[in-house]
TORVO-318983 format. One record per residue (C-alpha): x, y, z; residue in one letter. Coordinates in steps of 0.05 Angstrom, whole numbers, plus 32768, in hexadecimal, padded with zeros to 4 digits. Each point is the difference from the previous one (the first is absolute). Layout:
% TORVO-318983
[site [X; Y; Z]; "A"]
...
% end
This chain:
% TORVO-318983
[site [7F97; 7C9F; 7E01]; "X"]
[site [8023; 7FFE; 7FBC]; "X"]
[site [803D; 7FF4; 8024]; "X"]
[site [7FE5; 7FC1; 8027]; "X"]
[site [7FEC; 7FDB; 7FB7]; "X"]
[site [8042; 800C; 7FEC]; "X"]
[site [8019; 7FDE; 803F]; "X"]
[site [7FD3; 7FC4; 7FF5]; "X"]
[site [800B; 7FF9; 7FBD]; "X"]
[site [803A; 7FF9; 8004]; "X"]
[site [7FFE; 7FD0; 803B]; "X"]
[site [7FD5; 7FD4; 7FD3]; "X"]
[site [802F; 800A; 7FC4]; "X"]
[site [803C; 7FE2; 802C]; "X"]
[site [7FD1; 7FCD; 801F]; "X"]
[site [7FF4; 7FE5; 7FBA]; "X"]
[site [8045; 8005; 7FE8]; "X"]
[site [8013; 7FDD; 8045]; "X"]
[site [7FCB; 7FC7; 7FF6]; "X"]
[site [801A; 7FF6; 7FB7]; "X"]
[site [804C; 8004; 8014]; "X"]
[site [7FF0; 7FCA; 8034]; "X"]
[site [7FDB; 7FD4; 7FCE]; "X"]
[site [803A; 7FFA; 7FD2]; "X"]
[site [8036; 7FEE; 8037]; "X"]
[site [7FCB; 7FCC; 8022]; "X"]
[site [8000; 7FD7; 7FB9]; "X"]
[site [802C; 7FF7; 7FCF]; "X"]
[site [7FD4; 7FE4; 7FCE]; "X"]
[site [7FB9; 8001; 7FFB]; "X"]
[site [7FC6; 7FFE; 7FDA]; "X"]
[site [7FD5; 8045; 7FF2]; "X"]
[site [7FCD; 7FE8; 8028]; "X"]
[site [8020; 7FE8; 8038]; "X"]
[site [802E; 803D; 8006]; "X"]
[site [7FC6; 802A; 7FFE]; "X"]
[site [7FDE; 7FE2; 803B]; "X"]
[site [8044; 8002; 8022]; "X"]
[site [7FFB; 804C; 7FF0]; "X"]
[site [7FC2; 8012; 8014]; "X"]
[site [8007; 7FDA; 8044]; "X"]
[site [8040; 802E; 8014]; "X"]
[site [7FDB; 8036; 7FDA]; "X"]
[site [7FC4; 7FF8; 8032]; "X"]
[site [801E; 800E; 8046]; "X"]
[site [801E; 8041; 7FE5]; "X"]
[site [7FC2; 801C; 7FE3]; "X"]
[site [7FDA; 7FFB; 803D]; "X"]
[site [803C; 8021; 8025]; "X"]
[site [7FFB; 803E; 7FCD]; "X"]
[site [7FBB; 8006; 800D]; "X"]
[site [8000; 7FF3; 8049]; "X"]
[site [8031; 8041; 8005]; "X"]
[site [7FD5; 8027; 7FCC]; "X"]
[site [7FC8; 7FF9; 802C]; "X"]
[site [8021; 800F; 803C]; "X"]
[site [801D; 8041; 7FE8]; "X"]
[site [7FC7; 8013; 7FDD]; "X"]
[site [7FD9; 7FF8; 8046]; "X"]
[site [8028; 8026; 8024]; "X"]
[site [800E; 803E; 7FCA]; "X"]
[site [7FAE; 8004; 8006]; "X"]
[site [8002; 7FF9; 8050]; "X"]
[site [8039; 8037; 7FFE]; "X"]
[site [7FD5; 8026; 7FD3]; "X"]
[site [7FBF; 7FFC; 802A]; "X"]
[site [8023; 800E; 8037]; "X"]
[site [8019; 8047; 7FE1]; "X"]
[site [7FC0; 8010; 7FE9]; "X"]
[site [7FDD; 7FF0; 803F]; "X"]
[site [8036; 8030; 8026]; "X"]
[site [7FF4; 8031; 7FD3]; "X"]
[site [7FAD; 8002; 8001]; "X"]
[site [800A; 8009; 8049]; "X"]
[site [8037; 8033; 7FFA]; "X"]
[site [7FCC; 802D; 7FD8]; "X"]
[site [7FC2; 7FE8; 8030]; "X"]
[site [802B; 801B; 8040]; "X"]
[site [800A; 8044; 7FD3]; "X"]
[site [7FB9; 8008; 7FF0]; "X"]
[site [7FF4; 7FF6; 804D]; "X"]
[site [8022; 8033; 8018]; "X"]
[site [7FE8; 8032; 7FCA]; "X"]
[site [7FC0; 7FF0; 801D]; "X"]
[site [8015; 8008; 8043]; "X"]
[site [8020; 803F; 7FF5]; "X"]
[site [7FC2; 801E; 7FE4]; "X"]
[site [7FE0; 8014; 8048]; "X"]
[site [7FBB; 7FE0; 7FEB]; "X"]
[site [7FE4; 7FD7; 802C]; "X"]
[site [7FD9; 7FD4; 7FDC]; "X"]
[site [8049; 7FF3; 7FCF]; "X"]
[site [8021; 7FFE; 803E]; "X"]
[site [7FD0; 7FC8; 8018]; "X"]
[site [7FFE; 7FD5; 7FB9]; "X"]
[site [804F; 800A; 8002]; "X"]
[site [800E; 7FE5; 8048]; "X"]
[site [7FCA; 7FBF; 7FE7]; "X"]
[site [8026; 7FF7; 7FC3]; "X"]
[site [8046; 8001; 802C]; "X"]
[site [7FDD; 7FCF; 8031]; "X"]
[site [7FE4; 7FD3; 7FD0]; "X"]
[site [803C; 7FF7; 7FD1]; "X"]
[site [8033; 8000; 8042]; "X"]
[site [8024; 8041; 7FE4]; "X"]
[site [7FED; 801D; 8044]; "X"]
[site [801F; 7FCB; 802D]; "X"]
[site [8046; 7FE5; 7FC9]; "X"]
[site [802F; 8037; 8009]; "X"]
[site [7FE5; 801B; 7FB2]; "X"]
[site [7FFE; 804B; 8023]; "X"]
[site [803E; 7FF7; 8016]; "X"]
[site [8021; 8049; 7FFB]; "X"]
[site [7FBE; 8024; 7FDF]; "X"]
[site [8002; 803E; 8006]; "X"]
[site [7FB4; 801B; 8028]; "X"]
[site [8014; 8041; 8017]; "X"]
[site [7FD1; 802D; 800F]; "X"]
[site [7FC1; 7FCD; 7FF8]; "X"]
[site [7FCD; 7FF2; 802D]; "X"]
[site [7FE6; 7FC1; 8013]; "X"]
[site [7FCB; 8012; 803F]; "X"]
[site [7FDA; 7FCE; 8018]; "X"]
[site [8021; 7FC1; 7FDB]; "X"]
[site [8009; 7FBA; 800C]; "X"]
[site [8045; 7FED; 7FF3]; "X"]
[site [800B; 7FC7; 802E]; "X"]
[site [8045; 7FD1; 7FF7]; "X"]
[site [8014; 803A; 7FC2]; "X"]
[site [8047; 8006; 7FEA]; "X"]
[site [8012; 8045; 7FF2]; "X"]
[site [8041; 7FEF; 8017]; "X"]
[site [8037; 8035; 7FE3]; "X"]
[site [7FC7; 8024; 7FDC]; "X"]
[site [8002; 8054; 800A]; "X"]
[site [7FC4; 800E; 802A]; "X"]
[site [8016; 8047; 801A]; "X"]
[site [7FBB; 801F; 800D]; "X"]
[site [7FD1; 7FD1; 7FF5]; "X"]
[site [7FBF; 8008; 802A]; "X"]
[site [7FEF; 7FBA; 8018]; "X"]
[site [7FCA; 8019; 8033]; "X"]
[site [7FDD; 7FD1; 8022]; "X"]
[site [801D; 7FC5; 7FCF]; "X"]
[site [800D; 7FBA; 8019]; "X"]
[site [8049; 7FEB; 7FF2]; "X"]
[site [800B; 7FBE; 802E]; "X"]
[site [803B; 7FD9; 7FEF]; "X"]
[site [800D; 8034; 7FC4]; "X"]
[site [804C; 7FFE; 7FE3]; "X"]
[site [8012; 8048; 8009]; "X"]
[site [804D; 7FEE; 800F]; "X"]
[site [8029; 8039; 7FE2]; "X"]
[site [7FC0; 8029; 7FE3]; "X"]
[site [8005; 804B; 7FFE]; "X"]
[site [7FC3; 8014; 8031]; "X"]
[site [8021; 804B; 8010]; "X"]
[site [7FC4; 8029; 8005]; "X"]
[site [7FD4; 7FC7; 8006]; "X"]
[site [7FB9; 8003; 801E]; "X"]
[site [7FFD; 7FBD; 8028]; "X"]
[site [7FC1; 8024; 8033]; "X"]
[site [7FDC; 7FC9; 800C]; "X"]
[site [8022; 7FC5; 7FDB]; "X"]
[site [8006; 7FBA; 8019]; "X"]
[site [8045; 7FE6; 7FFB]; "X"]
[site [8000; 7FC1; 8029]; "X"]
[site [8039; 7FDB; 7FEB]; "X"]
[site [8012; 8022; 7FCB]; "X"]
[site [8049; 8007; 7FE8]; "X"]
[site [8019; 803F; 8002]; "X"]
[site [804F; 7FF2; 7FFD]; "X"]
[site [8027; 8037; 7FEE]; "X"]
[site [7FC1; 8028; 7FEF]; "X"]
[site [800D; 8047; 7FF7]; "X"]
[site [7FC6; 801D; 8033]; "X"]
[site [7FFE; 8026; 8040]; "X"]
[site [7FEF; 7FE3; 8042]; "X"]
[site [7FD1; 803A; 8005]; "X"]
[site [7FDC; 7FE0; 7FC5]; "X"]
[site [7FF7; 7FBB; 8019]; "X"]
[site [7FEA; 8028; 803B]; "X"]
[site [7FC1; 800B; 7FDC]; "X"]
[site [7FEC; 7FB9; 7FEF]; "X"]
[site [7FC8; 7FE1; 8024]; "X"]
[site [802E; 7FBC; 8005]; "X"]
[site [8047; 7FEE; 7FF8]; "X"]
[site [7FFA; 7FB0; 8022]; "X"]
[site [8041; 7FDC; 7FF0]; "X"]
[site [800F; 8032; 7FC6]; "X"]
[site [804E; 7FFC; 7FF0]; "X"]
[site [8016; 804B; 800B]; "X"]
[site [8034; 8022; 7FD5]; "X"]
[site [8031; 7FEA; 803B]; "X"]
[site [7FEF; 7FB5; 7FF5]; "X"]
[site [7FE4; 7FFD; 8040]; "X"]
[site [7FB6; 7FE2; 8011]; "X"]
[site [7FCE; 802F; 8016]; "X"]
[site [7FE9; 7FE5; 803D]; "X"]
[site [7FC5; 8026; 8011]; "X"]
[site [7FB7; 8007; 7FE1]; "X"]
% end
């Protein structure tokens, strides 16, 4: 910031010294106050210029700023959601999942290569999640709901998917056994580690 009222002072201190040069090679002679008005008036423009790019910078060093601190509150939110999640309670389990849902950590890609090995998530609704890339080598999702989840390229060796619904889910280079997604209850238009569509229910 110190840097950018350097910048602008001396923006204004050339403006002025501009204005003034100008001034003196407009007229020859004249009066003092005549060639003040004639100084002020060039003076004028270039003031408003220096302060229309002060404001402009100094709006977007506090957008940039914002913006860094808003990344980073969510950076530490995601963190203390998975802590939570990796406790095995249910009820933290439950307030973490509503906290992922509600602030769209569970849906933006913010998991993106977590690491949940070893947790268990029974019984959970994580509809349209992206755990895409994350490390979810056995997890126990019995019975969860992951429709249109992002698993493309997740870890899901020793999985438990008994019982999971996985319609249309992307599972894309997923590392997981075809006797796992054996298990599921549905797989509906699920993108298999092949790429391919699963055709049937």
């Amino acid at each position: 910031m110190k840097v950018l009222y350097l910048v602008i002072a001396s923006l204004f201190i050339g403006s002025v010294a501009l204005a003034f040069a100008l001034t003196l090679s407009s007229k020859e002679q004249l009066s003092l106050q005549v060639f003040l008005a004639e100084f002020f008036s060039s003076l004028g423009g270039e003031v408003i210029g220096a302060v229309a790019v002060f404001l402009l910078m100094e709006w977007k060093l506090k957008k940039i700023d914002a913006e860094s601190t808003k990344k980073s509150q969510k950076i530490d939110l995601c963190k203390k959601i998975v802590s939570l999640l990796k406790t095995n309670s249910r009820d933290l389990q439950i307030e973490a999942i509503s906290l992922a849902r509600s602030t769209g950590i569970l849906f933006d890609g913010s998991f993106e290569g977590v690491n949940l090995q070893g947790v268990s998530l029974r019984e959970h609704q994580l509809d349209g999640s992206n755990f895409r890339g994350c490390c979810l080598a056995g997890v126990d999702f019995f019975g969860s709901s992951l429709n249109a989840a992002n698993l493309q390229g997740a870890d899901l060796t020793n999985a438990n998917l008994q019982n999971v619904s996985l319609s249309w889910a992307n599972l894309y280079q997923a590392k997981v056994s075809h006797s796992q997604l054996e298990k599921s209850s549905v797989l509906w238009k699920a993108i298999l580690p092949s790429g391919q569509e699963f055709e049937r229910g």
